[in-house]
C-alpha positions as CSV (number, residue, x, y, z in Angstrom):
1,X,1.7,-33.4,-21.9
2,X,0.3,-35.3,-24.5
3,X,3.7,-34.9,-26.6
4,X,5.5,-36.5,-23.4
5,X,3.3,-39.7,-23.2
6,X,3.6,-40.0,-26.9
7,X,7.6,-40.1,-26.7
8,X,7.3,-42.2,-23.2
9,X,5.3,-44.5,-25.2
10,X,7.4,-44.4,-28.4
11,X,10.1,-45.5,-26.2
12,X,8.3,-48.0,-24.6
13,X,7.4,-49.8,-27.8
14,X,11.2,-49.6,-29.3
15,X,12.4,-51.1,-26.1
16,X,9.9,-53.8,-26.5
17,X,10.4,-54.3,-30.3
18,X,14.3,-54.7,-29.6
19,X,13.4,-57.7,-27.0
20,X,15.4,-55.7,-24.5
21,X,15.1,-57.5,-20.7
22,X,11.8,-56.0,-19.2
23,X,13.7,-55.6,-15.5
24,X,13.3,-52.6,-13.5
25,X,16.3,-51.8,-11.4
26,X,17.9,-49.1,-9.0
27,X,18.5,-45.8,-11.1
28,X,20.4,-42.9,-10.2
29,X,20.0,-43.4,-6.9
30,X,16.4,-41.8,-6.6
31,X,15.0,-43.1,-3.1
32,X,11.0,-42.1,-4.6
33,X,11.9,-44.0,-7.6
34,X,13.3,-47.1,-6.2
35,X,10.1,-47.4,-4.1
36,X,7.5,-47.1,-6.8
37,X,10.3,-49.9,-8.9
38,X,9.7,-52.2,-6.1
39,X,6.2,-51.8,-5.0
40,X,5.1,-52.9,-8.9
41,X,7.8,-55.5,-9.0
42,X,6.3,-56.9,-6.0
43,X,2.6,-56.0,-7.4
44,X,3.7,-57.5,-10.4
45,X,4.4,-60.7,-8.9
46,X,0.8,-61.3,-6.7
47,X,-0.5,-60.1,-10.9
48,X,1.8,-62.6,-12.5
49,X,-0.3,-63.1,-15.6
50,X,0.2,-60.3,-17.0
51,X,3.4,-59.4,-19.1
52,X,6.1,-57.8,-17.0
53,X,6.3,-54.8,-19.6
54,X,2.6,-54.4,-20.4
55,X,2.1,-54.6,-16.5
56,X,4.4,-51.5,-16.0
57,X,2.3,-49.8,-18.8
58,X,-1.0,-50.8,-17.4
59,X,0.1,-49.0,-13.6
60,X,1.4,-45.8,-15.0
61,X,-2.2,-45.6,-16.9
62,X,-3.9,-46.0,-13.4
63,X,-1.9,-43.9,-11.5
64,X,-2.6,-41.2,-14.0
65,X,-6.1,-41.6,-14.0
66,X,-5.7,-41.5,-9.9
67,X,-4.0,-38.5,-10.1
68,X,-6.8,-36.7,-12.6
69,X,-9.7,-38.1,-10.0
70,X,-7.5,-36.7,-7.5
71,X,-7.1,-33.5,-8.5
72,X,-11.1,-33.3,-9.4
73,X,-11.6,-34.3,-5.7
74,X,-9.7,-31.9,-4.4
75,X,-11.2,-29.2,-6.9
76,X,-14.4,-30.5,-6.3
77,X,-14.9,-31.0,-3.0
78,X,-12.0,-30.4,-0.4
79,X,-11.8,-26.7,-1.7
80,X,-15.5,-26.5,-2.0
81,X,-16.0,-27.3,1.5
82,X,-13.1,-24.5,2.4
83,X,-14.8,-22.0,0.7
84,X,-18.1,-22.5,2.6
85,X,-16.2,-22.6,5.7
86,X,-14.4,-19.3,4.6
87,X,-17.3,-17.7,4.4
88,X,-18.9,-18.9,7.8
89,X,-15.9,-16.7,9.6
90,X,-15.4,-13.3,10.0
91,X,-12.1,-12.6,8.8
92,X,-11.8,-12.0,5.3
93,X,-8.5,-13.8,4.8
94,X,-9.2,-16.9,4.0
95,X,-12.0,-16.2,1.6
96,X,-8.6,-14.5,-0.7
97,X,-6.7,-17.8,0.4
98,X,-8.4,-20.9,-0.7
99,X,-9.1,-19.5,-3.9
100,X,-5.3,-18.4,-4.8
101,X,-4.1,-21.8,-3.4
102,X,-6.7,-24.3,-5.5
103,X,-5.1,-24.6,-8.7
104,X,-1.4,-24.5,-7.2
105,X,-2.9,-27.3,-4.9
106,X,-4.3,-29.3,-8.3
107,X,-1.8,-28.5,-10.5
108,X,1.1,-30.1,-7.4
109,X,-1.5,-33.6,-7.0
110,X,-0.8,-33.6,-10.9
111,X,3.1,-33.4,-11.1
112,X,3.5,-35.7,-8.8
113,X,1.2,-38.1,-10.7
114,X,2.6,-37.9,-13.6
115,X,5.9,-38.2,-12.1
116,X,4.9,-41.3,-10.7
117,X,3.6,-42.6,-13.6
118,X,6.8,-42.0,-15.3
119,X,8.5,-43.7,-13.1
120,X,7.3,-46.7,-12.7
121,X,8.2,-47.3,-16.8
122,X,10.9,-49.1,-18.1
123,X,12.7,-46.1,-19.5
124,X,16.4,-45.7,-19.7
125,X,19.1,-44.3,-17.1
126,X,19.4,-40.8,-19.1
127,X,15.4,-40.3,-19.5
128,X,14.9,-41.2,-15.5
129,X,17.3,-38.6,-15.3
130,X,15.2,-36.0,-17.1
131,X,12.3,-37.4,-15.2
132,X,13.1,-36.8,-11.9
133,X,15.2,-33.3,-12.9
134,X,11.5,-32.2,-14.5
135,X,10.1,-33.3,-11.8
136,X,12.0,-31.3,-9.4
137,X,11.6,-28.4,-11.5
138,X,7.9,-28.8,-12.0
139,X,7.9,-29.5,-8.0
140,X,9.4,-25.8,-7.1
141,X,7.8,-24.3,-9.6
142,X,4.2,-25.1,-8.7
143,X,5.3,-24.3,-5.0
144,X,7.2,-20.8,-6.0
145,X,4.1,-20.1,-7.7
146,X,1.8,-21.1,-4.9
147,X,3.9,-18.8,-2.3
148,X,3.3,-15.8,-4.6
149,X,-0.2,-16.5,-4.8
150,X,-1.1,-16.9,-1.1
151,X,1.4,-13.9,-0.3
152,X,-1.0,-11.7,-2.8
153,X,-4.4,-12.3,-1.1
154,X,-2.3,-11.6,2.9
155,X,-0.9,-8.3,0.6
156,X,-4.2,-7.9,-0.7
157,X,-6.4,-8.5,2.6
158,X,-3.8,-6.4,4.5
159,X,-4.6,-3.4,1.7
160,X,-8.3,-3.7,2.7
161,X,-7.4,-3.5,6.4
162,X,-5.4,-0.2,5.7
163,X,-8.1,1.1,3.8
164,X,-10.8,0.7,5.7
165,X,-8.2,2.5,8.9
166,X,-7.1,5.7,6.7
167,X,-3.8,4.5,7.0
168,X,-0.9,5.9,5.1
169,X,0.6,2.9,4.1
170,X,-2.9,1.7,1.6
171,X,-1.2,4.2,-0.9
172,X,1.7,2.4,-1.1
173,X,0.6,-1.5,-1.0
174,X,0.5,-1.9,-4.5
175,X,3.7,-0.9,-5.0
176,X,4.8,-2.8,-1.9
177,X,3.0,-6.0,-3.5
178,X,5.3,-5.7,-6.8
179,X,8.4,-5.1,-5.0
180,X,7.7,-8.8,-2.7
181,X,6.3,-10.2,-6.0
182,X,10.0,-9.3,-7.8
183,X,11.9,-10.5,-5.2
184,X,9.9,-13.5,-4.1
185,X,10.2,-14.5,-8.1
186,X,14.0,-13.9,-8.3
187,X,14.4,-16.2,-4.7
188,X,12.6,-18.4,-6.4
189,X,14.4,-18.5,-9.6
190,X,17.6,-19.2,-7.5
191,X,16.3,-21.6,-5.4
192,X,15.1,-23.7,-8.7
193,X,18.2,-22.8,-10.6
194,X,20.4,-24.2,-7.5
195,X,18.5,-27.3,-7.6
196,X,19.4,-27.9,-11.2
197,X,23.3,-27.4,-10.2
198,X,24.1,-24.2,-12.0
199,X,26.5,-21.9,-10.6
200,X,24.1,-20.0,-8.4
201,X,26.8,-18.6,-6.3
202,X,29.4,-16.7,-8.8
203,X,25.9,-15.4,-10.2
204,X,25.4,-13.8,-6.6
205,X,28.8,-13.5,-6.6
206,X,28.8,-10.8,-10.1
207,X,25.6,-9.2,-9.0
208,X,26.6,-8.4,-5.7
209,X,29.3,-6.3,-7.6
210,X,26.6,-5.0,-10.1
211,X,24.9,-4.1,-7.2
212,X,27.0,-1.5,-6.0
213,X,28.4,-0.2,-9.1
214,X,24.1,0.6,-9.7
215,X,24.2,2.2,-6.1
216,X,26.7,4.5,-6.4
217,X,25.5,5.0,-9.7
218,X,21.6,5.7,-8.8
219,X,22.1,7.9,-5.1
220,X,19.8,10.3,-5.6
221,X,16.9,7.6,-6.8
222,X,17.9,5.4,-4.0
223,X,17.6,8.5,-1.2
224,X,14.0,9.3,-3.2
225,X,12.7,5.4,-2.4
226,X,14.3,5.2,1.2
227,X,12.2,8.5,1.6
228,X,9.0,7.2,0.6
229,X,10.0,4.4,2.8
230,X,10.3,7.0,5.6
231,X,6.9,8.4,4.5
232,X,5.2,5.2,4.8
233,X,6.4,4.2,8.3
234,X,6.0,7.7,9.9
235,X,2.8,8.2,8.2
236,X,3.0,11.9,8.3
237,X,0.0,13.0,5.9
238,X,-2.2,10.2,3.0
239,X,-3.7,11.3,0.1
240,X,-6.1,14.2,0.3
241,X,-4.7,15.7,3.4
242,X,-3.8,19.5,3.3
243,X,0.0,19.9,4.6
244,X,3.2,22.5,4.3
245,X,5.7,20.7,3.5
246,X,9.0,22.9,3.9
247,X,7.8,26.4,1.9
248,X,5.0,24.5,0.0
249,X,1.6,24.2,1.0
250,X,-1.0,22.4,-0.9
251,X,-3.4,19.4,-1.3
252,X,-1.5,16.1,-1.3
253,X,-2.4,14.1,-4.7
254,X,0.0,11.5,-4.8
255,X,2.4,9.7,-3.1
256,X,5.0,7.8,-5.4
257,X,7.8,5.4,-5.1
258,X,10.5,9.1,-6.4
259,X,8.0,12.2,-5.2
260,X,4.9,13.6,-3.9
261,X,2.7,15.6,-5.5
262,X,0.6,19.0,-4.7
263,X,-1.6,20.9,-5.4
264,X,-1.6,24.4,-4.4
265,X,-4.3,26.7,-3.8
266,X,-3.3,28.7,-6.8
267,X,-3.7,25.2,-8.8
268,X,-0.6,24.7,-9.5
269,X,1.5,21.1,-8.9
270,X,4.5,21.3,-7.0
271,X,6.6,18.1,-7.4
272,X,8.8,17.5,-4.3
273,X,11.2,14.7,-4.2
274,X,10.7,12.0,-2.0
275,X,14.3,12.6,0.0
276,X,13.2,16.6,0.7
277,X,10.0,15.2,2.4
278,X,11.9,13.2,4.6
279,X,14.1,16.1,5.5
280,X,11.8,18.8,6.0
281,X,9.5,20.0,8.9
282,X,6.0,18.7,7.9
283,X,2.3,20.6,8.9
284,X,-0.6,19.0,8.6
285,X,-3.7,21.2,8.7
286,X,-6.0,18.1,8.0
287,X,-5.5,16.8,11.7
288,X,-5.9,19.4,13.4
289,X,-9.2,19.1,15.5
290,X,-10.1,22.8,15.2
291,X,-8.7,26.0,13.1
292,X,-7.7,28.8,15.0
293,X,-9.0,32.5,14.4
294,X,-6.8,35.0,16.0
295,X,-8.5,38.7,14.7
296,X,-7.8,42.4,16.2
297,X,-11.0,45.0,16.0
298,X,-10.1,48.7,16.0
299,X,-13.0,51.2,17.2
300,X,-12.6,54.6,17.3
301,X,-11.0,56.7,20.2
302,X,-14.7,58.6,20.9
303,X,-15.6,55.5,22.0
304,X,-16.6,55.5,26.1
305,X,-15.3,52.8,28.2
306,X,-19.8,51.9,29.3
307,X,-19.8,51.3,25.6
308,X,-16.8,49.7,24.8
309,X,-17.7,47.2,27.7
310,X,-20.9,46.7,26.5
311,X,-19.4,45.7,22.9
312,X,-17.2,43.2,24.9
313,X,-20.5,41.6,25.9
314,X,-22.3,41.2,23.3
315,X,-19.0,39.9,21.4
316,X,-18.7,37.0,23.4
317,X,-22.5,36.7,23.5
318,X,-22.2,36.3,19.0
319,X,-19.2,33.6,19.8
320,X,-20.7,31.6,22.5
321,X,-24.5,31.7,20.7
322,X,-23.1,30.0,17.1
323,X,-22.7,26.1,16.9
324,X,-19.6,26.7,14.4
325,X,-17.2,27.6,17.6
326,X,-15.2,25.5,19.6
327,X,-16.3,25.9,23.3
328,X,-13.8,26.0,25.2
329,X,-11.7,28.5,24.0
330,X,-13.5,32.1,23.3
331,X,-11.5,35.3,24.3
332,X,-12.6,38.6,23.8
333,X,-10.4,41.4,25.5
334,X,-9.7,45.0,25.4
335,X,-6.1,44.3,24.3
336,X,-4.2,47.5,23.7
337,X,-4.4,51.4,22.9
338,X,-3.2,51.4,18.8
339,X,-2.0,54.4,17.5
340,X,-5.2,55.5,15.6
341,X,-8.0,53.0,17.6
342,X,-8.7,50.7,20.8
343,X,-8.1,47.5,19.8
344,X,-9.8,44.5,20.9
345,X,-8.2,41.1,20.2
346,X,-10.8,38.0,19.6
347,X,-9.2,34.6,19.3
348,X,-11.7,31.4,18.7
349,X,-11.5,28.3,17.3
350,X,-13.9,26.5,14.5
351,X,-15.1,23.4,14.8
352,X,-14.7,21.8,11.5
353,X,-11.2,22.0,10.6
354,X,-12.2,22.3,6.8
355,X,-10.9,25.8,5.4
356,X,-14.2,26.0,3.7
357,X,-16.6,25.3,6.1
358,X,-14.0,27.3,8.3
359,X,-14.3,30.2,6.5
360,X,-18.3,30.3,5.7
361,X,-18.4,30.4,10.1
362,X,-15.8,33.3,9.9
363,X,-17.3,35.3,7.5
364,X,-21.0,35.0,9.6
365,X,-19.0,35.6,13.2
366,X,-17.7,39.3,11.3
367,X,-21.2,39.9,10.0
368,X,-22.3,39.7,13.9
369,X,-19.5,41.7,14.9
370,X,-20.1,44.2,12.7
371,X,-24.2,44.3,13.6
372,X,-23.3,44.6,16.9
373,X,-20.7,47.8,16.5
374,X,-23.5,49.6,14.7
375,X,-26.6,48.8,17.6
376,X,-24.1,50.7,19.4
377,X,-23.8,53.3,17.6
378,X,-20.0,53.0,17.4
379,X,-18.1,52.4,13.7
380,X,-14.8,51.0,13.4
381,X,-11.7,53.4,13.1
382,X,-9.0,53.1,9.8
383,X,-5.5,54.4,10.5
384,X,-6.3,58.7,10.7
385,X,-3.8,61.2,11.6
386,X,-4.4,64.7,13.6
387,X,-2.6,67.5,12.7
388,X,-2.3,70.2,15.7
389,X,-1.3,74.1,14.2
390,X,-0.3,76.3,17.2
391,X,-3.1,79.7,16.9
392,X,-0.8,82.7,16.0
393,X,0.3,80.1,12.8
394,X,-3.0,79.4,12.4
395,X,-4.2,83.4,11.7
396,X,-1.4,84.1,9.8
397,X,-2.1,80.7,7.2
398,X,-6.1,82.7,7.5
399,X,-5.2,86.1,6.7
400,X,-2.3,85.1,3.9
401,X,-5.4,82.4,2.6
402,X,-7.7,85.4,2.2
């Protein structure tokens, strides 16, 4: 900045020292610039003491010094007064908002200061051209800039809200806030590279062709991202959840932009692309609100049907007596004669869906059962096999044995 005063003033001083006419006029048709010209013409004249030249000099120093009280105002106070106010609500939103907008605010009170003090110089046609141009630049810079900014904290406050849900889509929000950042700059880029008349259109115009050339080049990493796209808006499983996904069941570790990751119980990583997820049949075991037990007892055929009853009993007395079992769903039946036992089929379900905590309740439920098959004195039967030998093949196998 201090490099443009000095050639602003440079200038200044040769136009002067050449005794050129001290007259501000129209230039390049600038509506902004043709007010300020008047308004110190006309200030110049209720002033008339003062040199037309030095006069011009003396207003661009003012309204720079405005400008640099202005933006301390606004620094100082308006945004200090937002900030309480942020805090005073519930939301966190704007307490991310008022923050990321201060210095674009500032820094926007400042270009347009020093733009006005530019203008209101005697400079020639050519540098009032730069002028405004750099203005305009400066203008949709600070506002590009600003945008980005305020669209971070919403990104960054919506992040929070997912979080604080469990929702699917928290995983993804930094890569979500990258992809808007990218494409907010490059609107941006085109937006201020229109304004400065380059050939914004046969730029579109090539990449549009580059474009699909890079599609039909990069399928397979195209189908991966409209995948994870998929996985964020169905919101099948997050992070930590246990699912099968197709033939692979595991731990879910990570959820990228190309794959997912995880882990298996035998702790191995299984790295499934992003497209396959899409397209195969998903389980979750994480959501579900219990975990089933399904389980077959054999006791032995000696067994009478007073005792075998009474077994029953105290079976659904061990399930309905422990706080690890669902309630409502407790079946104990004599299901089914089996070829070397009488088979009883249990089903229950746990509370806690965890397979740890699942399994610590399943392996005291079989400690029960199997407390309660001894009290009766029964034992549980293993596959046996009875081998009948008619008598007269009997005696002979005897006498030949002896």
């Amino acid at each position: 900045m201090k490099r443009i005063l000095g050639g602003v003033v440079l200038m200044g001083m040769g136009r002067v020292a050449s005794g050129a006419e001290a007259r501000i006029g129209p230039r390049a048709g600038d509506e902004v610039s043709d007010w300020l010209e008047r308004f110190v013409n006309w200030l110049h004249g209720i002033f008339p003491v003062f040199d037309l030249m030095l006069f011009h000099w003396l207003v661009c120093g003012i309204l720079f010094f405005a400008a640099i009280m202005l933006r301390r105002a606004i620094t100082n106070f308006l945004f200090h007064y937002l900030r309480k106010l942020a805090a005073q609500t519930e939301t966190t939103l704007d307490d991310k908002l008022f923050p990321a907008l201060e210095r674009p605010t500032a820094t926007l009170v400042m270009v347009g200061g020093i733009y006005a003090a530019l203008t209101v110089l005697s400079l020639t046609p050519e540098v009032d051209r730069w002028v405004v141009s750099g203005a305009k630049l400066a203008t949709l810079s600070v506002l590009l800039w600003g945008m980005i900014r305020a669209g971070g904290a919403i990104l960054d406050h919506l992040g929070e809200i997912a979080h604080e849900k469990d929702m699917t889509v928290a995983t993804f929000m930094p890569l979500i806030k990258k992809t808007l950042l990218v494409f907010g700059v490059i609107f941006g880029v085109l937006v201020i590279a229109q304004s400065q008349g380059l050939p914004v259109q046969s730029f579109l115009a090539g990449l549009g062709i580059g474009g699909l050339a890079f599609a039909f080049a990069a399928q397979e990493t195209l189908a991966n991202f409209f995948g994870s796209l998929v996985v964020v808006m169905d919101q099948p499983f997050k992070v930590g959840d246990v699912v099968r996904i197709g033939a692979n069941e595991g731990k879910v570790e990570d959820i990228g932009l190309r794959s997912t990751k995880i882990r298996t119980a035998a702790r191995t990583v299984i790295v499934i692309p992003n497209k396959s997820v899409a397209g195969e049949s998903i389980t979750n075991f994480t959501r579900m609100p219990q975990r089933r037990v399904d389980q077959t007892l054999g006791l032995t055929y000696d067994t009478t049907a007073e005792q075998l009853a009474g077994v029953l009993g105290d079976l659904r007395a061990v399930l309905r007596d422990d706080g690890g079992v669902h309630p409502e769903t407790m079946l104990v039946n004599f299901a089914n004669y089996g070829a070397s036992s009488l088979e009883i089929q249990i089903v229950w379900f746990a509370v806690d869906p965890d397979w740890v905590k699942h399994m610590e309740v399943r392996e005291r439920i079989n400690l029960q059962f199997m407390r309660v098959v001894a009290a009766h004195g029964l034992s549980f039967a293993f596959p046996t096999q009875t081998l009948h030998v008619p008598e007269p093949l009997l005696r002979t196998l005897v006498v030949r044995s002896g």
